[in-house]
C-alpha positions as CSV (number, residue, x, y, z in Angstrom):
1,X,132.1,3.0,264.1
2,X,131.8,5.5,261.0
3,X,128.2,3.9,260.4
4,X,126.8,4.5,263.7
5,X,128.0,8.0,264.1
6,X,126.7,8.5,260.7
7,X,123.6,6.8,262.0
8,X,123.5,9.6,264.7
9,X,124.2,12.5,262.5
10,X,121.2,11.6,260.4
11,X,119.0,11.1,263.2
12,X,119.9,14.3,264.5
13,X,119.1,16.4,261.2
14,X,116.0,14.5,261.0
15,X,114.7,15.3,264.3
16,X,116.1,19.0,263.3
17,X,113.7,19.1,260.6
18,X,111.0,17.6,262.6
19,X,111.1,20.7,264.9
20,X,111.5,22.8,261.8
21,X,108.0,20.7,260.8
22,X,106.2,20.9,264.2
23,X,107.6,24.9,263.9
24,X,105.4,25.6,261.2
25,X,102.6,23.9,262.6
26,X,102.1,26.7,265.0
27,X,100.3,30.1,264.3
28,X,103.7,31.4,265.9
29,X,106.0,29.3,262.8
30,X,103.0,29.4,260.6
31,X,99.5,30.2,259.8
32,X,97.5,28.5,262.3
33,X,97.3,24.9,264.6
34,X,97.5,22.1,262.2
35,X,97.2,19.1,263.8
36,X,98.6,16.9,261.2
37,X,101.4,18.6,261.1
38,X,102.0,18.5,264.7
39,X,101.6,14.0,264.2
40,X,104.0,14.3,261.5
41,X,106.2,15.8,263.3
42,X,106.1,13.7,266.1
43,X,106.2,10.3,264.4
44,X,108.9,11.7,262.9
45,X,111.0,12.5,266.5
46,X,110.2,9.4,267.3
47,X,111.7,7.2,264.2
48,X,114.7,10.2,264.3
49,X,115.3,9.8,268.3
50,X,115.3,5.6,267.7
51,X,118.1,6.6,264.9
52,X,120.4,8.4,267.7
53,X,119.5,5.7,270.4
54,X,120.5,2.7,268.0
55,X,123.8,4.8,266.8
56,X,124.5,5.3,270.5
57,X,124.3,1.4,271.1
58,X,126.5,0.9,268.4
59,X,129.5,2.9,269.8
60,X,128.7,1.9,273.6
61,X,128.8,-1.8,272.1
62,X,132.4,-1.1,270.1
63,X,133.9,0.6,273.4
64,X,132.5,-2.4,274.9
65,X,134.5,-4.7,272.7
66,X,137.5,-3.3,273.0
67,X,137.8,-2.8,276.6
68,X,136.8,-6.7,276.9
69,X,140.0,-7.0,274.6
70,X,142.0,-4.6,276.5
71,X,141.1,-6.8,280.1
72,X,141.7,-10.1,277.9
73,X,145.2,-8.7,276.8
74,X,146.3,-7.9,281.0
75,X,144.5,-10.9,282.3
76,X,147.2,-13.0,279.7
77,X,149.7,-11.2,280.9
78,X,149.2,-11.7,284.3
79,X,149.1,-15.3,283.9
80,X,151.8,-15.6,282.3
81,X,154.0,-14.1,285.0
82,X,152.5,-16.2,287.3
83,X,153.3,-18.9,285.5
84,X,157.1,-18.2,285.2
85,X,159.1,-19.3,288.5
């Protein structure tokens, strides 16, 4: 779980510094429309959004685990009263 929240945190301050990158690619951020800058930047988004998404996964996948043990757990304990006369 710490790995894939880690995974998001990085993902996050990368895409932070993407914008900070496609910021300065701007006559507004910097000194004029670089285009490079601006493809950079958006590979860049793109590898740090896959980062989040994969993080996200992760957790969704763990939550899933343990509610599968959590319905394992009842289900046992159901048949066990079932079984008892």
């Amino acid at each position: 779980m710490i790995l894939h929240r880690t995974l998001q945190v990085v993902g996050v301050l990368a895409l932070l510094m993407c914008l900070n990158l496609a910021w300065g690619a701007t006559p507004w951020g910097g000194e004029g429309w670089s285009r490079a800058r601006m493809l950079y930047a958006g590979a860049g988004a793109v590898s740090a959004l896959a980062l989040i998404a994969i993080g996200g996964l992760g957790v969704a996948l763990k939550r899933a685990e343990a509610r599968a043990e959590a319905l394992a757990a009842a289900l046992s304990r159901i048949e066990d009263m079932l079984r008892r006369p």
